[in-house]
C-alpha positions in Angstrom: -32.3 -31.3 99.3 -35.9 -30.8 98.7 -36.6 -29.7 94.9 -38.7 -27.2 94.0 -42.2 -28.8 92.2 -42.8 -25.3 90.6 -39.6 -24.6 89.4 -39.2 -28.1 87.2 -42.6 -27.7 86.3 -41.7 -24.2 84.9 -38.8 -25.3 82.8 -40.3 -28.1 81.1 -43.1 -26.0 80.1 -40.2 -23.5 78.8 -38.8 -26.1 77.0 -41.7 -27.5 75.3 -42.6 -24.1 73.9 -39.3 -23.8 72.4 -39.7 -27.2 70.7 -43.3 -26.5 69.6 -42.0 -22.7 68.2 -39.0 -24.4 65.7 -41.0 -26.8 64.9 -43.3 -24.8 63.5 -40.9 -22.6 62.1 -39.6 -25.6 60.1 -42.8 -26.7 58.8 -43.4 -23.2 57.3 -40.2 -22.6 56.0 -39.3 -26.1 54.2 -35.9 -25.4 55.4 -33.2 -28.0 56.8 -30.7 -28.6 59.3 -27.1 -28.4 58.0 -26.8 -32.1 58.5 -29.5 -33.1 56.9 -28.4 -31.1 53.9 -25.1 -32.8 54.1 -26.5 -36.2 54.5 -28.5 -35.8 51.4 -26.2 -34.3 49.1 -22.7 -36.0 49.5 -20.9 -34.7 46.5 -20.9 -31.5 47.0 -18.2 -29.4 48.1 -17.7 -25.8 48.6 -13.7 -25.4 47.2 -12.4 -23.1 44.3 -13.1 -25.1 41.1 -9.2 -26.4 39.7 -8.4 -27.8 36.3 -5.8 -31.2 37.0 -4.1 -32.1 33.7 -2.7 -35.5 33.5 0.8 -34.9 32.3 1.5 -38.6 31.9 3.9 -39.2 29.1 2.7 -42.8 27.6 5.0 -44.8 24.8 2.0 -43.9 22.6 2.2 -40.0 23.6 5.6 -40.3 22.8 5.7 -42.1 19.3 3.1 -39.0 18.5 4.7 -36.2 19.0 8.1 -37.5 17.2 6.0 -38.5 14.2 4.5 -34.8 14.5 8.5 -33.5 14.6 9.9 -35.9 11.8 6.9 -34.9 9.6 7.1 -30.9 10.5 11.4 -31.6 9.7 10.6 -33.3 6.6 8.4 -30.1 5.9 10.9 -27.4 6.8 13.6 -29.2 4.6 11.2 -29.5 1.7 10.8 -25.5 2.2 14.6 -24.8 2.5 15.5 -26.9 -0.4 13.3 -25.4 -2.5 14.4 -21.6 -1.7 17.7 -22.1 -2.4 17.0 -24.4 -5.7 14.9 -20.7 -6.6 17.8 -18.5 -5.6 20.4 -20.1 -7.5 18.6 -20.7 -10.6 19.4 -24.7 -10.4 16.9 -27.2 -10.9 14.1 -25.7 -11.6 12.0 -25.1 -14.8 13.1 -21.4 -16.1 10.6 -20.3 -18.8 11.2 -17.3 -20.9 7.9 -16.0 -20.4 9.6 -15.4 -16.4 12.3 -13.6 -17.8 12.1 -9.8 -16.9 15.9 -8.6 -17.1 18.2 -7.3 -15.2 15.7 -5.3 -12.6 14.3 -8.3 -11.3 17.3 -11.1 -11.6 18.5 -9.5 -8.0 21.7 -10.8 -8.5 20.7 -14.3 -9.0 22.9 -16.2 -11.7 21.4 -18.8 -14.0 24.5 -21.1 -12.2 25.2 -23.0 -15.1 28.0 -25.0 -14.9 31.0 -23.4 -16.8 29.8 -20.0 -14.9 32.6 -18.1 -13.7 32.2 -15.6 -10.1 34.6 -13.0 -10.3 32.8 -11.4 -7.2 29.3 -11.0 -5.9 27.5 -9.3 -8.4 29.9 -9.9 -10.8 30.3 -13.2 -13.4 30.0 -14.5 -16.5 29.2 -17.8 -18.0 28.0 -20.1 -21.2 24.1 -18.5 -22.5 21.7 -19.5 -20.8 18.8 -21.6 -22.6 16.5 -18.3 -21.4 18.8 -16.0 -22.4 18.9 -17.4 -26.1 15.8 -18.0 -26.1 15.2 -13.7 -25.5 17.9 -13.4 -28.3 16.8 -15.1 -31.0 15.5 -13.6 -34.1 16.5 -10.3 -32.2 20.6 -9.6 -31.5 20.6 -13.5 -32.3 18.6 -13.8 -36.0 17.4 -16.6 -37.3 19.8 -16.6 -40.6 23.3 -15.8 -38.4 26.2 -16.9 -40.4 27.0 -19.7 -37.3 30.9 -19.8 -38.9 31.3 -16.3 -37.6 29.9 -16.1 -34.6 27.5 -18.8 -32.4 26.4 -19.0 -28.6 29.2 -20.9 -28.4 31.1 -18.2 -28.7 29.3 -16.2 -26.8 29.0 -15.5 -22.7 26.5 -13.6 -20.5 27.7 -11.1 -18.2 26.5 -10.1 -15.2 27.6 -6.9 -13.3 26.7 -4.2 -11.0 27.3 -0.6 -12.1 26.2 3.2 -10.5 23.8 4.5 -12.3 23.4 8.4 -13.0 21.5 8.6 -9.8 24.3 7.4 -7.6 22.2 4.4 -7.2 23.5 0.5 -7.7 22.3 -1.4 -10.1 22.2 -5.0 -11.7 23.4 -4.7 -15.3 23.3 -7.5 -18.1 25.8 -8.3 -21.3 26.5 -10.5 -23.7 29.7 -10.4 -24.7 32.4 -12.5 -26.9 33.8 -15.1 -24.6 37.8 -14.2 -25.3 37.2 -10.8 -23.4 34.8 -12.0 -20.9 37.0 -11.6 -18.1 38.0 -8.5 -19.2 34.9 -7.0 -19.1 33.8 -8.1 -15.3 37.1 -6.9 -14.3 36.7 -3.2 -16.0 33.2 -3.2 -15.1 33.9 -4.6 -11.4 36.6 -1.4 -11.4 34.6 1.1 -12.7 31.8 0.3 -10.3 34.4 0.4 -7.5 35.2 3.5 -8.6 31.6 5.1 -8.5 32.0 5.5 -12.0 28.2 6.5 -13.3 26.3 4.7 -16.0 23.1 5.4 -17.0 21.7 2.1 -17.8 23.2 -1.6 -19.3 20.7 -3.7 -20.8 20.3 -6.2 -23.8 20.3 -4.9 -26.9 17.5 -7.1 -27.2 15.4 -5.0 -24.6 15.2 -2.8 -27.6 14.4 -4.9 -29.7 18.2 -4.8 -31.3 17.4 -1.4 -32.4 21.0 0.2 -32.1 19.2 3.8 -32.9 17.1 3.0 -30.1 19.9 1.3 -27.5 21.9 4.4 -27.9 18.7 7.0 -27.8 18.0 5.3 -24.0 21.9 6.0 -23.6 22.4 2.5 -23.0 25.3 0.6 -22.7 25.9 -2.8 -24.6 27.9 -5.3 -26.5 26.7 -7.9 -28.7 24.2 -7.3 -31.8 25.0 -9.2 -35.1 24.5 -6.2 -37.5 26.3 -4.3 -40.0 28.3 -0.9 -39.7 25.9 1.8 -40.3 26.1 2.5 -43.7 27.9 -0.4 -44.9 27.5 -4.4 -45.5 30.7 -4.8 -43.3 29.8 -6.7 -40.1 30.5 -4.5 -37.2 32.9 -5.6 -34.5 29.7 -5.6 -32.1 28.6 -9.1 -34.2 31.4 -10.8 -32.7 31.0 -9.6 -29.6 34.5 -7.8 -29.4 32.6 -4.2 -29.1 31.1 -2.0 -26.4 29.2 1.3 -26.3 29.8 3.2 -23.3 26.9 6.0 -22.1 26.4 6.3 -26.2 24.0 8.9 -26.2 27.0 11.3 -24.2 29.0 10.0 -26.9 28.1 10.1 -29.9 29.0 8.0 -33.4 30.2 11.0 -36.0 30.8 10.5 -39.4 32.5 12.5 -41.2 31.4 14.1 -45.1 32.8 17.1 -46.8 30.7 19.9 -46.8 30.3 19.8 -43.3 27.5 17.7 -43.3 28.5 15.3 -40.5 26.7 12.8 -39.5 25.8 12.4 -35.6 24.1 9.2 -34.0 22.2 9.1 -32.3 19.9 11.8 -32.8 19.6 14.5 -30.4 23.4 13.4 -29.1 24.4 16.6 -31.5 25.3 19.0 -28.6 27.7 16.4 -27.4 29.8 15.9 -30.4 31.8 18.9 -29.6 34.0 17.4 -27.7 35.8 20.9 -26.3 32.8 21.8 -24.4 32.8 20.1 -20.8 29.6 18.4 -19.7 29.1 15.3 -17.3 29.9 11.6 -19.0 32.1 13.0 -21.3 34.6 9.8 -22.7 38.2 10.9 -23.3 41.5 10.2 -22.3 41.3 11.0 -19.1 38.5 9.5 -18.3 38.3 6.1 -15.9 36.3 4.0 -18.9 39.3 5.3 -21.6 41.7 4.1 -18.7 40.8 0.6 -18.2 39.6 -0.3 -21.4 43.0 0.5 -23.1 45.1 -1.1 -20.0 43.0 -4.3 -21.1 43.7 -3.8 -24.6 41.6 -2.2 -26.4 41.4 0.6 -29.1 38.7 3.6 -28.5 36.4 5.2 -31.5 37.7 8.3 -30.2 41.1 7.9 -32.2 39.6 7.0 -35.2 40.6 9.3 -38.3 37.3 9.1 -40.9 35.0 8.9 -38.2 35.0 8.9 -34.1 32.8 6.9 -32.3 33.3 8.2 -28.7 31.2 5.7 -27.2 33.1 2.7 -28.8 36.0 0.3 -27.3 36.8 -2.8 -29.4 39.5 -5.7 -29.1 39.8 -7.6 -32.1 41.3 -11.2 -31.5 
């Protein structure tokens, strides 16, 4: 076969002005071939960028994170014990300074350990070193004839009660400790029963002002004092006496010429004791009821003088 001079010699000239055209091209570009790019630059690869995270578990790991726990444990049981030391009152410092009554005690007990739990809410036990410490020089003085009456003697009451509001409350007592359980169980009834008092504080919230107790309408027991007007010591002093809602039911004593005397004052409209208004004590009422079942006498019987507010048990 006889090859064509011309045509070969047209193809190689083809072909050597293809060469001579990218080689140009390259020189002004500075551009490179995809494998000489590779060839100088190894590393790189073109793939989403992924975080690995070695989730080997060494011994040291390990010993770590159950230090961590035992620590964290050690913390939370710290906490725990703490709370409840707080909300029972035990072990811990209580200064009388932190005392603020019944409103904030949110039926937390002192937990001393003669105290008696009748139910929740309701209990009574030996006074507490805060409690005396509040009572002192006040319901408490400093010159008490200790022969008569002395803490001893004595037990703090704690009790839930509806107030005039329909609303429950926290009340606070100090009583004589031979009708201790009396009172939580009238007190635990009458509060079953919805029965509404307007407030039951320490006398020594008023500064063992009975004027003053009984002005607030509130409901107490224990203040060493005197019958008014007298030198006698009242039943209160021992403990063995309790003004219920006082201000609806008065303390009237009795003088000719009609001059009576009513306490406290302002109560005056409510010693008529025919005319019907709320809180009214008589013998039908729930207080009358369960105070005499328990054995005590009422005011309200009394000849010289009635003091509808008033139910004593002497020993």
């Amino acid at each position: 076969m006889k090859v064509d001079k011309n045509l070969i010699k047209g193809i190689i000239m083809i072909a050597a002005v293809i060469i001579l055209t990218a080689g140009i091209a390259r020189f002004l570009s500075g551009s490179e071939t995809l494998s000489e790019y590779a060839a100088k630059h190894p590393q790189t690869k073109v793939e989403p960028e992924i975080e690995v995270i070695d989730d080997t578990v060494t011994p040291e790991v390990t010993a770590q994170v159950m230090e961590n726990e035992e620590v964290s444990n050690e913390e939370s049981e710290r906490d725990s014990a703490t709370d409840t030391e707080d909300a029972t009152g035990k072990d811990t410092d209580t200064k009388t300074d932190d005392y603020k009554g019944s409103s904030a005690m949110n039926d937390e007990y002192f937990g001393t350990d003669e105290c008696v739990i009748y139910d929740e809410g309701f209990y009574y036990e030996p006074i507490p070193q805060v409690i005396r410490d509040k009572m002192k020089g006040l319901s408490y003085p400093e010159d008490i004839d200790e022969s008569k009456i002395s803490f001893d003697d004595l037990r703090y009451v704690r009790l839930r009660y509806v107030d005039f509001e329909g609303e429950t409350q926290e009340g606070e007592m100090v009583c004589n400790k031979a009708i201790a359980q009396d009172v939580t169980e009238i007190f635990h009834e009458l509060y079953r029963q919805n029965y509404r008092i307007e407030s039951i504080k320490l006398i020594d919230d008023f500064d063992a002002d009975d004027n003053a107790s009984m002005a607030a309408d509130n409901t107490s027991c224990f203040c060493y004092r005197v019958v008014e007007g007298t030198t006698r010591l009242s039943n209160h002093a021992y403990g063995r006496a309790i003004d219920i809602n006082p201000f609806y039911n008065p303390y009237i004593v009795f003088k000719k010429g009609g001059d009576d005397h009513i306490s406290p004052p302002g109560s005056e409209i409510y010693a008529d004791r025919s005319a019907n208004f709320p809180y009214k004590i008589d013998e039908n009422d729930l207080a009358y009821k369960l105070f005499t079942e328990h054995g005590f006498t009422w005011g309200g019987n009394w000849n010289n003088s009635k003091d509808y507010q008033h139910f004593e048990k002497k020993e």
